[in-house]
Backbone as CSV, one residue per row, in Angstrom:
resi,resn,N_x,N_y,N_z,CA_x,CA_y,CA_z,C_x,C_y,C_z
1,UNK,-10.737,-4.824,18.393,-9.661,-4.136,17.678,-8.439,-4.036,18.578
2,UNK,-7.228,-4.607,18.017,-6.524,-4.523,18.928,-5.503,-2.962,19.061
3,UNK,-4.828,-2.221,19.560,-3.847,-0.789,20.120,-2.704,-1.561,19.046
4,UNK,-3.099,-0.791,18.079,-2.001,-0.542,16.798,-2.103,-0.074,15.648
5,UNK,-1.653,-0.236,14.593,-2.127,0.711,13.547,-3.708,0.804,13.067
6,UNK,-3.575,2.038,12.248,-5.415,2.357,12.205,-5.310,1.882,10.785
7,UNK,-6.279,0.614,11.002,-6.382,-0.131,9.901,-7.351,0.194,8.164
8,UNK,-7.243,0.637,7.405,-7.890,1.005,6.261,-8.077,-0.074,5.329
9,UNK,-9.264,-0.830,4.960,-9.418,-1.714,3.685,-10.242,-1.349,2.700
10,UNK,-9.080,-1.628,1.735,-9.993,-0.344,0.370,-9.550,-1.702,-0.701
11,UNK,-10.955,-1.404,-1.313,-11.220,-2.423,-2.308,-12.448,-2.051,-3.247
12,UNK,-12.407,-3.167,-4.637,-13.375,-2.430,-5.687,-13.571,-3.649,-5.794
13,UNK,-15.283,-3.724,-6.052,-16.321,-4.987,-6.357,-16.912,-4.830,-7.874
14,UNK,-17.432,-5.876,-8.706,-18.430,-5.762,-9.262,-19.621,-5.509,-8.488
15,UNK,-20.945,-5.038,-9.235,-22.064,-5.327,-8.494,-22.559,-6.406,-7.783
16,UNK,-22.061,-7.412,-8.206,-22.042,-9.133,-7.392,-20.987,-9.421,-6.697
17,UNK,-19.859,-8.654,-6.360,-19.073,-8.819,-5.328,-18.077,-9.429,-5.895
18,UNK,-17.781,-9.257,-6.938,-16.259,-10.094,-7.551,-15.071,-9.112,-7.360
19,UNK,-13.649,-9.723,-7.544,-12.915,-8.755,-7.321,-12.305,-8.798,-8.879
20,UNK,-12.137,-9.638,-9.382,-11.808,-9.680,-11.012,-12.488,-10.952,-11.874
21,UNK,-11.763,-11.343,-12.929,-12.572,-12.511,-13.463,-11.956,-13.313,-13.157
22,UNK,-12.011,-15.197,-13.671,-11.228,-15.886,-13.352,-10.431,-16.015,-13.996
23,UNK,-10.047,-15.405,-15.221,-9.124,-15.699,-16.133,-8.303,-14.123,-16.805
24,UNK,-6.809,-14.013,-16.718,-6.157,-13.027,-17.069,-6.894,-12.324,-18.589
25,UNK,-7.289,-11.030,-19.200,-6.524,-10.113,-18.197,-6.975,-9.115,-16.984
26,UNK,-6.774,-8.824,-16.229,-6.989,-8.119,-15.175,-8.342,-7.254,-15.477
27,UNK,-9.594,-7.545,-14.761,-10.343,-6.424,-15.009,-10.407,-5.162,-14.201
28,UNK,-10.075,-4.623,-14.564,-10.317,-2.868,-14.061,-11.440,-2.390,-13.543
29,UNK,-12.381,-2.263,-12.484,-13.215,-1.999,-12.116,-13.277,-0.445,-11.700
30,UNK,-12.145,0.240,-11.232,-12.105,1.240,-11.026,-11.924,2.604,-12.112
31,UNK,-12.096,3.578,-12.101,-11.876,4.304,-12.835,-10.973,5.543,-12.681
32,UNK,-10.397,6.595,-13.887,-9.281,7.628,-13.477,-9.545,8.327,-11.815
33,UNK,-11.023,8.607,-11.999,-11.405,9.529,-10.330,-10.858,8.757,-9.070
34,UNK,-11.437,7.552,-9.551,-11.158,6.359,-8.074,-9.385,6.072,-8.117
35,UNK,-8.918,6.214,-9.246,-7.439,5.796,-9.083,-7.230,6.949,-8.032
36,UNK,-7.456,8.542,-8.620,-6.771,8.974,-8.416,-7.083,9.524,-6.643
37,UNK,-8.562,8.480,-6.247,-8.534,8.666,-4.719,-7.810,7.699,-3.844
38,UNK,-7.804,6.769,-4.479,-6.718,5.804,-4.074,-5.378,6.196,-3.641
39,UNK,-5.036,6.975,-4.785,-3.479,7.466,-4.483,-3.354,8.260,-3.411
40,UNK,-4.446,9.174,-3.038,-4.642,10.166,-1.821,-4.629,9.367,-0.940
41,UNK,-4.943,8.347,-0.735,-5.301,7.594,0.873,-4.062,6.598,0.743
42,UNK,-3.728,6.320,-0.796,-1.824,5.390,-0.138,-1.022,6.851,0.699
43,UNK,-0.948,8.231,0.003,-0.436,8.931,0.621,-0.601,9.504,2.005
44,UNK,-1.512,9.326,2.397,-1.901,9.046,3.809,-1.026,8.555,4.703
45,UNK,-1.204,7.342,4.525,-0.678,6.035,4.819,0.583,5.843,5.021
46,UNK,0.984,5.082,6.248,2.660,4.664,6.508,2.888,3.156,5.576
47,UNK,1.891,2.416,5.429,2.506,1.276,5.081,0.996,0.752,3.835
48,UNK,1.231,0.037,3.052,0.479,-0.864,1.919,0.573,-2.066,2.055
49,UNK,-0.499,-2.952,2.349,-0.321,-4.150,2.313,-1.353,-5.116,1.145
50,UNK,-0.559,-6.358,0.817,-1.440,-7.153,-0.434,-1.044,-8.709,-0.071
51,UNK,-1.859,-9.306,-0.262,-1.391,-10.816,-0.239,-0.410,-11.598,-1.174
52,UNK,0.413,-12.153,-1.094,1.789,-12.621,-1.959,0.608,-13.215,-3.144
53,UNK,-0.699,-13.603,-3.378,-1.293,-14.187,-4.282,-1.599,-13.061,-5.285
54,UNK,-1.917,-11.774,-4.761,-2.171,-10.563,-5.236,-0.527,-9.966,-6.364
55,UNK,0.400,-10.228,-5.159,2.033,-9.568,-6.297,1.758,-10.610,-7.109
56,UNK,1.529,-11.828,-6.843,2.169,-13.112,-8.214,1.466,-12.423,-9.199
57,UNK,-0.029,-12.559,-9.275,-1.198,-12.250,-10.119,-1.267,-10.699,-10.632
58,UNK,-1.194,-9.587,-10.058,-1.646,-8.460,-10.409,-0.066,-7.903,-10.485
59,UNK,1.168,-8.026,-10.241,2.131,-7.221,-10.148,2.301,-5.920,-10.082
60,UNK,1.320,-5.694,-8.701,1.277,-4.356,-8.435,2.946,-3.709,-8.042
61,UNK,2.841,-2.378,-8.496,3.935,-1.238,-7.847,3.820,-0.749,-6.311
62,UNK,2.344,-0.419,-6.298,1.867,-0.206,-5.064,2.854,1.341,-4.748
63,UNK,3.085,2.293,-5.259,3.815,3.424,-5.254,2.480,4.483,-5.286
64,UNK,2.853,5.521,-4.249,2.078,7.182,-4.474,2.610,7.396,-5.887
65,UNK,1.806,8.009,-6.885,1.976,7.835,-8.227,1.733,9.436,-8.200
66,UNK,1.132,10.084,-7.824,1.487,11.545,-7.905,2.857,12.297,-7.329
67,UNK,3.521,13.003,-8.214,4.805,13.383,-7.130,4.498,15.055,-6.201
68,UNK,3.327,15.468,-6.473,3.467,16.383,-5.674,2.793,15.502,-4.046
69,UNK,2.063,14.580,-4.402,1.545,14.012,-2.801,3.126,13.367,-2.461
70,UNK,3.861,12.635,-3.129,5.470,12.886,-2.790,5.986,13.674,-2.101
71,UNK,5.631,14.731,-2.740,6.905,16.087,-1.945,6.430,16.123,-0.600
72,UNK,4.966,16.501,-0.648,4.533,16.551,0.619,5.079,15.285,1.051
73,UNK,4.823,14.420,1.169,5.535,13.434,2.161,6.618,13.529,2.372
74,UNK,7.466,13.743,1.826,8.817,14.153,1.985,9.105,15.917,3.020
75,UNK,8.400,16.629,2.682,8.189,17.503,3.316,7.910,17.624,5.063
76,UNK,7.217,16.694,4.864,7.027,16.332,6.206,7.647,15.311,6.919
77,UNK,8.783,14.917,6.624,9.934,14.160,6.753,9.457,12.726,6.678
78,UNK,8.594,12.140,5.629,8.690,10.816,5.533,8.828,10.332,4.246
79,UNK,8.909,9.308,4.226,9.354,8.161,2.470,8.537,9.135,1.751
80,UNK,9.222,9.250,0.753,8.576,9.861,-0.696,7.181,8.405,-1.044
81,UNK,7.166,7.500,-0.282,5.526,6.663,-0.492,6.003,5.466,0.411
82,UNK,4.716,4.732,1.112,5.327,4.146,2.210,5.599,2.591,1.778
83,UNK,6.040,1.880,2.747,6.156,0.955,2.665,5.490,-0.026,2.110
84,UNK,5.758,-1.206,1.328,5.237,-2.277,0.989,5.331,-3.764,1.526
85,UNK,4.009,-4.169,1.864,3.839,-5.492,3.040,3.363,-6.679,2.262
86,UNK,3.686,-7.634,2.022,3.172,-8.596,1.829,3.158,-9.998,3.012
87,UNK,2.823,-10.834,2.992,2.602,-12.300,3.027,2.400,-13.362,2.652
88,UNK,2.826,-14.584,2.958,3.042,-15.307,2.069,2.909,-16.859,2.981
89,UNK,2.432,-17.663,3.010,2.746,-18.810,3.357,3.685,-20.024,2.623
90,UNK,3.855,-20.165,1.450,4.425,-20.827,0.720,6.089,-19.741,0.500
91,UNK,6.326,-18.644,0.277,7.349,-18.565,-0.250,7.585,-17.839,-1.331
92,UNK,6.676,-18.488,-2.324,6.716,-18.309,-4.127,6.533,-16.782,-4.326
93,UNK,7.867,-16.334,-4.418,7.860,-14.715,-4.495,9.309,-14.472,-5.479
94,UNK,8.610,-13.405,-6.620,9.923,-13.330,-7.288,10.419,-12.097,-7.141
95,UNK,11.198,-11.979,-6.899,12.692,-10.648,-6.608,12.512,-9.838,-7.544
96,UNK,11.996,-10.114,-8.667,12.008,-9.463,-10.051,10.398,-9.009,-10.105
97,UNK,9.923,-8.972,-9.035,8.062,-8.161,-8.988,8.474,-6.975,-9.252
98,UNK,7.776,-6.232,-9.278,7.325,-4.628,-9.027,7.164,-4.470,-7.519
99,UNK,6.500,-5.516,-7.517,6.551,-4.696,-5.597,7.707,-4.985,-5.060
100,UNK,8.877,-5.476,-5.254,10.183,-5.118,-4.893,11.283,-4.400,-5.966
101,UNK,11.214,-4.105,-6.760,11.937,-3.108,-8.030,11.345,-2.377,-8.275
102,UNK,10.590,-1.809,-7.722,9.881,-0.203,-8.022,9.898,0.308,-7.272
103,UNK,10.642,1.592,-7.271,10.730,2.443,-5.641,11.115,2.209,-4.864
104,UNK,11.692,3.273,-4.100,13.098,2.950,-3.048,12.226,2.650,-1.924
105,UNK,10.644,2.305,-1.669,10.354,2.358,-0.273,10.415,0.804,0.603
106,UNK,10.702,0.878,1.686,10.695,-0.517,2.589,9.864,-1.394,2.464
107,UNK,10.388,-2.377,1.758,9.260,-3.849,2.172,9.530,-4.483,2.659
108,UNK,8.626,-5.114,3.076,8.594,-6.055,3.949,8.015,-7.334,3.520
109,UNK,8.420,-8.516,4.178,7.158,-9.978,3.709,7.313,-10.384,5.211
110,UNK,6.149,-10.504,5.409,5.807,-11.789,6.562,5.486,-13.427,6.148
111,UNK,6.088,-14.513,7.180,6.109,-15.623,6.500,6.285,-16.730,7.582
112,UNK,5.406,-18.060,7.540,5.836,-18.964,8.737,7.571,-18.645,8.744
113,UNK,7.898,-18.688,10.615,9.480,-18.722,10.872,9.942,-19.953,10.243
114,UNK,9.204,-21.020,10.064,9.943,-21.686,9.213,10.829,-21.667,8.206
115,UNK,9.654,-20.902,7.618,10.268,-20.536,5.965,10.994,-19.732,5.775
116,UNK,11.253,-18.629,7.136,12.028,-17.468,6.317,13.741,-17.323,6.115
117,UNK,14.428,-18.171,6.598,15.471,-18.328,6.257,15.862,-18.690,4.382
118,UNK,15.003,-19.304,4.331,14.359,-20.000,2.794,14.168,-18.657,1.765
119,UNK,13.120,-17.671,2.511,12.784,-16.902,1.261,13.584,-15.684,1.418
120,UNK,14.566,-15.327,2.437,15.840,-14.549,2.983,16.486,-14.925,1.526
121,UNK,17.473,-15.807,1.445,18.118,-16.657,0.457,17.589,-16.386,-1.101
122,UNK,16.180,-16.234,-1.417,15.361,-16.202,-2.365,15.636,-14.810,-2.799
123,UNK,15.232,-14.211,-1.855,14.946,-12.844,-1.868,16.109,-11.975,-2.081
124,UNK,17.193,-12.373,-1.399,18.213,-11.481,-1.051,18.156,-10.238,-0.333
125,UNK,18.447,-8.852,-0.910,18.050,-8.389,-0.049,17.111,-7.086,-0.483
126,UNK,16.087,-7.543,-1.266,15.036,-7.204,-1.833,13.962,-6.652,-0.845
127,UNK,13.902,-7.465,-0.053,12.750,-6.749,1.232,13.733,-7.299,3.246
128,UNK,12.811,-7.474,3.484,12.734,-7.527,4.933,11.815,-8.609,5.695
129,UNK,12.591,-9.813,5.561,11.524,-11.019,6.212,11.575,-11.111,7.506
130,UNK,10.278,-11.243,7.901,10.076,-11.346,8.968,8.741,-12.872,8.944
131,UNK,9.707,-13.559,10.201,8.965,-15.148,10.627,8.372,-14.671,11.751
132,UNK,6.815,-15.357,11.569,5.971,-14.827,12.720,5.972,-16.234,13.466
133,UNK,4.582,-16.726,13.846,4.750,-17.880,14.119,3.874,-18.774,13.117
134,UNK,3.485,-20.617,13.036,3.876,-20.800,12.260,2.802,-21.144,11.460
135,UNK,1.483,-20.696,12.121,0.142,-20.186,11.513,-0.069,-18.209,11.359
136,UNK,0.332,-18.013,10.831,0.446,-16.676,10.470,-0.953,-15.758,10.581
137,UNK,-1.074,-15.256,11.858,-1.914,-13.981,11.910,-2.069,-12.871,11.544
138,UNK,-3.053,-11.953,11.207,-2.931,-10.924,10.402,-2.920,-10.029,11.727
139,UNK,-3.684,-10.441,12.945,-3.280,-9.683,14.404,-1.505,-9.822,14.706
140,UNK,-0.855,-10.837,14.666,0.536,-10.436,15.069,1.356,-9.639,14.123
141,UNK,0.892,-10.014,12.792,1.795,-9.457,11.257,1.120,-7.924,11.756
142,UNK,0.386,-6.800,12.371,-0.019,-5.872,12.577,0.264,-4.923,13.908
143,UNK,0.454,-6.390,14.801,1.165,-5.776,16.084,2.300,-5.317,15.748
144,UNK,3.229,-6.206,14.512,4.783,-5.951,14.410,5.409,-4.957,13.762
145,UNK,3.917,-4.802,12.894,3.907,-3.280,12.163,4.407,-2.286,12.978
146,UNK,3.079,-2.351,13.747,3.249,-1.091,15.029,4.277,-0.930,15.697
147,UNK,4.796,-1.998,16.233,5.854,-2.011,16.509,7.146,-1.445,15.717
148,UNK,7.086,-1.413,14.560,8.444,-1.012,13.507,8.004,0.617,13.353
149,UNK,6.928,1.150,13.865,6.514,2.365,13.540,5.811,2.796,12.963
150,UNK,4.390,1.753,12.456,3.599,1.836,11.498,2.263,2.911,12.515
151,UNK,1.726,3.508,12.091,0.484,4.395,12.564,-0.822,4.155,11.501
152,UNK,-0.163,3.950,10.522,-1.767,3.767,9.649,-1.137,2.717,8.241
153,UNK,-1.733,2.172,8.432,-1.978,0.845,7.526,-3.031,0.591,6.157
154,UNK,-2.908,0.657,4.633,-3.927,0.625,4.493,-3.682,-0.733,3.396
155,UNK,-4.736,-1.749,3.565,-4.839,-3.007,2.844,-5.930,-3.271,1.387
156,UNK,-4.962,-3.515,0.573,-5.484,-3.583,-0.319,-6.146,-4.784,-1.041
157,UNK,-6.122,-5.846,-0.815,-6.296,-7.162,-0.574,-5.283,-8.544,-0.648
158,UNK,-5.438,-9.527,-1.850,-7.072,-9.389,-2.105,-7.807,-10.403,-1.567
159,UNK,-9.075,-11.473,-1.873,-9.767,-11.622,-1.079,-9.523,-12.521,0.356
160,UNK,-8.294,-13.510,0.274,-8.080,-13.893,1.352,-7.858,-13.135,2.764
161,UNK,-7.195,-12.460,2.254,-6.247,-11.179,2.948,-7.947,-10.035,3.713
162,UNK,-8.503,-9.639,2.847,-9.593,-8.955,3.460,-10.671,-9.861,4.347
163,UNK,-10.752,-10.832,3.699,-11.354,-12.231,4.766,-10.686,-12.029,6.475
164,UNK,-9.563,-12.183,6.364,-8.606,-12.513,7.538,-8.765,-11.123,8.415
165,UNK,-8.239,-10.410,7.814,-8.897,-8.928,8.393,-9.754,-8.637,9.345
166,UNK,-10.826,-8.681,7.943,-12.240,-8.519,8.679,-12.660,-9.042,9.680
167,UNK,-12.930,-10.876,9.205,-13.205,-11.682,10.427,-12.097,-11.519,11.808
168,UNK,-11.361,-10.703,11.522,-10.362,-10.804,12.884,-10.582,-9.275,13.776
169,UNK,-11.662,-8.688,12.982,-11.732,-7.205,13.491,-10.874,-6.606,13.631
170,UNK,-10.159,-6.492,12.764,-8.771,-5.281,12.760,-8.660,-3.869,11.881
171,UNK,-9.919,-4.105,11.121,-10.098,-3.109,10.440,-11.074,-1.418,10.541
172,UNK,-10.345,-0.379,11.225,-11.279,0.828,11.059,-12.077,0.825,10.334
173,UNK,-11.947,1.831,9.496,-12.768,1.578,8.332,-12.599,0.945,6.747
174,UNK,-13.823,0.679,6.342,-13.830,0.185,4.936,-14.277,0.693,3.781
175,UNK,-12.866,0.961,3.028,-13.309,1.949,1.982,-13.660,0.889,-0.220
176,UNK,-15.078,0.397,0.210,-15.377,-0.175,-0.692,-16.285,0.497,-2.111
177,UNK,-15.742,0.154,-2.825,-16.220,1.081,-4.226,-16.559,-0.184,-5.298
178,UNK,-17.976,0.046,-5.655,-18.876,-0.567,-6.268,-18.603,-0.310,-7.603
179,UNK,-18.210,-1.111,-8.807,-18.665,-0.761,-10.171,-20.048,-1.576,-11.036
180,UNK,-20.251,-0.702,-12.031,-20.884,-0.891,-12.873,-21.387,-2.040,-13.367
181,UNK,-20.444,-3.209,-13.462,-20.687,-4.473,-14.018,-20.855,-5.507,-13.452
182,UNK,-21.669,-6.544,-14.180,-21.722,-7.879,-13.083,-20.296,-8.562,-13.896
183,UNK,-19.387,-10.182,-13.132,-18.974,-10.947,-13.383,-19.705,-11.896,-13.834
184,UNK,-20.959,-12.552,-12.921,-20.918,-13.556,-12.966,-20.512,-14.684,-13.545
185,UNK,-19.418,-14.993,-12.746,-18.519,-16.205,-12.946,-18.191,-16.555,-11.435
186,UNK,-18.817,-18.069,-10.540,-18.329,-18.008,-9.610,-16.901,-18.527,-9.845
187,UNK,-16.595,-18.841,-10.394,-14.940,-19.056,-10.783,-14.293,-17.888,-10.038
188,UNK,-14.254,-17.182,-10.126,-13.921,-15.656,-10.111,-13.620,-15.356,-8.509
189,UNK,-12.401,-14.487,-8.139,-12.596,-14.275,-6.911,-13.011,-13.077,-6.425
190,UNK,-13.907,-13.740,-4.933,-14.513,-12.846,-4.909,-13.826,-11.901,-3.401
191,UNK,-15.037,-10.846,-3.217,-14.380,-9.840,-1.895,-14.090,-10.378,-0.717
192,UNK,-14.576,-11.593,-0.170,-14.584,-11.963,0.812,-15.282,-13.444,0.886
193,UNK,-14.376,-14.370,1.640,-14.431,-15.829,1.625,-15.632,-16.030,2.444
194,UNK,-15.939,-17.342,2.937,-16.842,-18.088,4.215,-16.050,-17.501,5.295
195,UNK,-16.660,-17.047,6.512,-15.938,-16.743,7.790,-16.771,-15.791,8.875
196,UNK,-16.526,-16.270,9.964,-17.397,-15.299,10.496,-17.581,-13.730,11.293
197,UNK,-17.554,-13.154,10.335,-17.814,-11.718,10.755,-18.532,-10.741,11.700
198,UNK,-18.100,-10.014,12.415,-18.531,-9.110,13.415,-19.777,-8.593,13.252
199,UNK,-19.722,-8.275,12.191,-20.968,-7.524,11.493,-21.964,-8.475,10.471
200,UNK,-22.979,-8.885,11.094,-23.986,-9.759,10.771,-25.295,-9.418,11.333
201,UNK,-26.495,-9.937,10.860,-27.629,-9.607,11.370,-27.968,-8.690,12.533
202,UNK,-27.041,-9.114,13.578,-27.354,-8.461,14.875,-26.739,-7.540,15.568
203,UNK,-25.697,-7.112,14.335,-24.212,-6.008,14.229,-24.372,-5.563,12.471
204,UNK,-25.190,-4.219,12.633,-25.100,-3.679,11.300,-23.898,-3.017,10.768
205,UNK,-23.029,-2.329,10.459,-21.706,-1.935,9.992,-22.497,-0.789,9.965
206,UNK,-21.877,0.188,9.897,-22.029,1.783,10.285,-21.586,2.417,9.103
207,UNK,-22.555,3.177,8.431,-22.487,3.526,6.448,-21.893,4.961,7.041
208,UNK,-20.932,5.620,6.859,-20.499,6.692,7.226,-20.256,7.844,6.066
209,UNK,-20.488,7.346,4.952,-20.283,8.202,3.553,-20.433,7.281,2.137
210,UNK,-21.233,8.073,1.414,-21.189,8.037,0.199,-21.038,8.740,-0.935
211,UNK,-20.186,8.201,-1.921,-19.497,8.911,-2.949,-19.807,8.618,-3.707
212,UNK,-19.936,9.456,-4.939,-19.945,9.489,-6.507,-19.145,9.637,-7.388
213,UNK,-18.586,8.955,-7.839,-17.220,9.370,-8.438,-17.207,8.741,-9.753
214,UNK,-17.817,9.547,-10.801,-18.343,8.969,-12.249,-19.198,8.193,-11.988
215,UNK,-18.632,6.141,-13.199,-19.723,5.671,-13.052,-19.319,4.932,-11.569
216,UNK,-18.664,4.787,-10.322,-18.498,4.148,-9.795,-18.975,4.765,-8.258
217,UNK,-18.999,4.001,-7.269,-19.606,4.394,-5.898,-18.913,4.211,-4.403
218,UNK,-18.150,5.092,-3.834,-17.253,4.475,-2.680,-18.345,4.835,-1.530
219,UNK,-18.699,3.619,-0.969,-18.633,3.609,0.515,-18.185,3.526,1.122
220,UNK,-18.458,4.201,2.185,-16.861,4.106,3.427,-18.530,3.865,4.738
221,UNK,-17.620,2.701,5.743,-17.731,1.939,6.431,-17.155,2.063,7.870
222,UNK,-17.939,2.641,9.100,-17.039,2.791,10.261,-16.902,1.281,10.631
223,UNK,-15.945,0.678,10.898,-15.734,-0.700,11.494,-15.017,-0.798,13.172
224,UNK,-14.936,0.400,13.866,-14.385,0.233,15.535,-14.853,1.744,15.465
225,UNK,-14.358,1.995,16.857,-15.045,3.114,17.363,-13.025,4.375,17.294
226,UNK,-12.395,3.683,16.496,-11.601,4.373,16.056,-11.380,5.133,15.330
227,UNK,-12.564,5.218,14.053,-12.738,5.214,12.452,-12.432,6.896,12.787
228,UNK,-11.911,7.630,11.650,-11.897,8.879,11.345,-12.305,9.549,9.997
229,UNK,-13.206,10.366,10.384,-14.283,10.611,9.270,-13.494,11.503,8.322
230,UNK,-12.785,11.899,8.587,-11.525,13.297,7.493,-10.324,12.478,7.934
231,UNK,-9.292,12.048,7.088,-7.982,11.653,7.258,-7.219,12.410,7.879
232,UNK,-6.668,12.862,8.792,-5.595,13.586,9.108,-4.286,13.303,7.881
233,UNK,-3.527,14.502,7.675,-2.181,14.755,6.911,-1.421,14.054,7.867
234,UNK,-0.772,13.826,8.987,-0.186,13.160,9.433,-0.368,11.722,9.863
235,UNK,0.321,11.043,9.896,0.205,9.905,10.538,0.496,9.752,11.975
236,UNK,0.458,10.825,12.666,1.096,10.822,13.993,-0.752,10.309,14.942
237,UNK,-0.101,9.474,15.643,-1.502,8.494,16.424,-2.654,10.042,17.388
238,UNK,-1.739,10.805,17.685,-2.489,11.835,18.716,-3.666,12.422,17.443
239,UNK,-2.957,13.013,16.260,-3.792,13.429,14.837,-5.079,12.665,14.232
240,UNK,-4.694,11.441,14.957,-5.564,10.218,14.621,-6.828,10.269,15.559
241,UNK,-6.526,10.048,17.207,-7.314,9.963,17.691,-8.389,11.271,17.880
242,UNK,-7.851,12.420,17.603,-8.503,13.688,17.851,-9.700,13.855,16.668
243,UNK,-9.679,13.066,15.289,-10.713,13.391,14.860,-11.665,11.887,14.551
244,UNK,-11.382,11.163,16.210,-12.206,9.725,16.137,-13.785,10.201,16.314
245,UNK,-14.448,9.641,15.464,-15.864,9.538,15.652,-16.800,8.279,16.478
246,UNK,-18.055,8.677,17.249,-18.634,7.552,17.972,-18.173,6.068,17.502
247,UNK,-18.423,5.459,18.431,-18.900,4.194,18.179,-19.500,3.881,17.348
248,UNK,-19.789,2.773,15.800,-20.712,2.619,15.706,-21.969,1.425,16.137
């Protein structure tokens, strides 16, 4: 794990590990309870991140949708909801998403330096490009976070994006919530690609909580010896480390 933001990946499976079907429209796996824990842990959070395949496809807002977890943020002198991150290797991003016309908060896209003069031009001045180098890491796109002032990060996918993650060990913990139904359709994408992960046979992942929340089930997952078992209200790193739990 590398000294930078405390990484959160929160995601919803079928029982077979799909993340939707293969064909529009969007299946909903989650339910009102789980939305509305979701929204607690974007409010948490300094920054939201999704893969540019995720805005094309799902046209998320990616906004704190409650306004009293608003005020409080504001209260405590930060964005009324934090920032929005994407990536992109190709470019193909429209100005006219939701995740750039909804809400006054900072986005950002990361993108080969190649390209970003390209999607600057595209974009206008819709977000904030930033050229990494020209195989795009989810370790440097995270250092640069930190660097801009990010303290807690939380990723929403989808499955490429949690692939890259994971296999790169950057992620605290993992906040995964199980529904009700199968897909089966391997068409369909799923939580996580081929790649090789930390946690395998001879590295169990560390089950740190389980939830009930209607018909659906969040596990949460210690993934470094950073993980924090109660969120701190702030995002300030000292708040962070004071309620770190063992190793797992």
């Amino acid at each position: 794990m590398i000294d930078g933001p405390y990484v959160t990946l929160s995601c919803a499976v079928s029982l077979d590990g799909y993340l939707d079907t293969p064909n529009p429209p969007r299946l909903v796996l989650s339910n009102a309870a789980d939305f509305d824990r979701v929204d607690e842990v974007r409010a948490l959070n300094d920054a939201i991140l999704v893969g540019a395949r995720t805005v094309r496809r799902d046209n998320p807002r990616l906004l704190v949708r409650s306004a009293d977890r608003q005020s409080r943020r504001e209260d405590a002198g930060r964005p009324r909801t934090p920032w929005k991150v994407t990536v992109t290797a190709s470019g193909d991003l429209d100005p006219g998403a939701a995740f750039f016309t909804e809400g006054d908060a900072t986005k950002v896209v990361y993108c080969p330096s190649s390209k970003a003069r390209r999607i600057r031009r595209r974009l206008g001045g819709a977000a904030i490009v930033v050229g990494l180098s020209e195989d795009v890491t989810m370790g440097d796109l995270v250092a640069d976070l930190g660097d801009r002032g990010i303290r807690r990060l939380m990723v929403e996918g989808g499955g490429t994006i949690a692939t890259q993650f994971l296999s790169a060990a950057l992620v605290d913990e993992l906040q995964l919530v199980v529904a009700p139904i199968f897909v089966g359709d391997r068409r369909a994408p799923r939580f996580v690609g081929d790649a090789g992960f930390p946690w395998a046979k001879d590295r169990r992942a560390t089950l740190a909580e389980v939830r009930q929340l209607g018909d659906v089930v969040l596990l949460r997952y210690a993934l470094s010896d950073r993980f924090v078992r109660d969120a701190p209200e702030s995002s300030d790193p000292a708040a962070v480390r004071s309620m770190v739990v063992g190793r797992p």
